[in-house]
N, C-alpha and C positions, 0 to 999 in steps of 0.2 A: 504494500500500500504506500503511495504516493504521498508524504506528509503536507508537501510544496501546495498539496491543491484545495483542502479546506483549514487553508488560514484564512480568518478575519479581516475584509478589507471595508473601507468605512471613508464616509465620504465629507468635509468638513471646511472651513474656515481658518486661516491662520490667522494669528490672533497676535505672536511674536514672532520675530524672527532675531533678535539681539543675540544670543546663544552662537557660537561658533559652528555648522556645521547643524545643527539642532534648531528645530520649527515646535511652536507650541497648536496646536490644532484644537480649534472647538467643534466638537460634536451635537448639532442638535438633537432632542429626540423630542416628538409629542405623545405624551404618555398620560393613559386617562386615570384618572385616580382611583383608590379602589375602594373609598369609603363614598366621596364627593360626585363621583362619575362627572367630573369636570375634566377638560385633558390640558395637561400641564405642561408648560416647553421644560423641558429637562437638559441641560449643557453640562458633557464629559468635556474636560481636557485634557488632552494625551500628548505628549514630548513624543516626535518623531525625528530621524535622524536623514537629512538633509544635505547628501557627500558633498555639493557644488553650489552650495549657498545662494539656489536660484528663486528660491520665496521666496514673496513680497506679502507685508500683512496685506487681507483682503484677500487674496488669492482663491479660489476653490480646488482643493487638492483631494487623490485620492492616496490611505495611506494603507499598508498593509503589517500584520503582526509576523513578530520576527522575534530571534533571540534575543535575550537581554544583552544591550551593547554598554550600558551605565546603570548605575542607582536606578534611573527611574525611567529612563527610555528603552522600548518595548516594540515599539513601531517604525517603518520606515516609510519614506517617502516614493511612491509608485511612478503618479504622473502631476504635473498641475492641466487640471481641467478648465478652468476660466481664470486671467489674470484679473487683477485689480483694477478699475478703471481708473 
């Protein structure tokens, strides 16, 4: 079994890019509640790793999971889908 092909990829917003080589990404998600039945925007941020430092905040990127490369980054950078206007 091919491990490479159900990793997690996810689709987001950068939000930093100050980090060397490392993109901060926001994850929307609309999520309905489970007492309120209201649905609520919920925003993950995930540290992805960035080789050629070509984000720009604003960006739409897609990123994908990967081995731990530091403390706290877990993801990598795939493609950028829309720049920034």
């Amino acid at each position: 079994m091919n491990d490479r092909n159900n990793r997690k990829n996810e689709v987001g917003r950068v939000v930093s890019n100050k980090m060397d080589k490392t993109i901060v990404v926001a994850i929307e998600d609309n999520v309905k509640h489970p007492l309120y039945n209201k649905i609520v925007k919920r925003t993950v941020k995930l540290k992805a790793h960035d080789e050629n430092n070509e984000c720009n905040i604003g960006d739409r990127v897609r990123v994908m999971e990967t081995r731990p490369l530091s403390k706290e980054k877990r993801w990598r950078l795939v493609e950028i889908i829309e720049r920034a206007k």
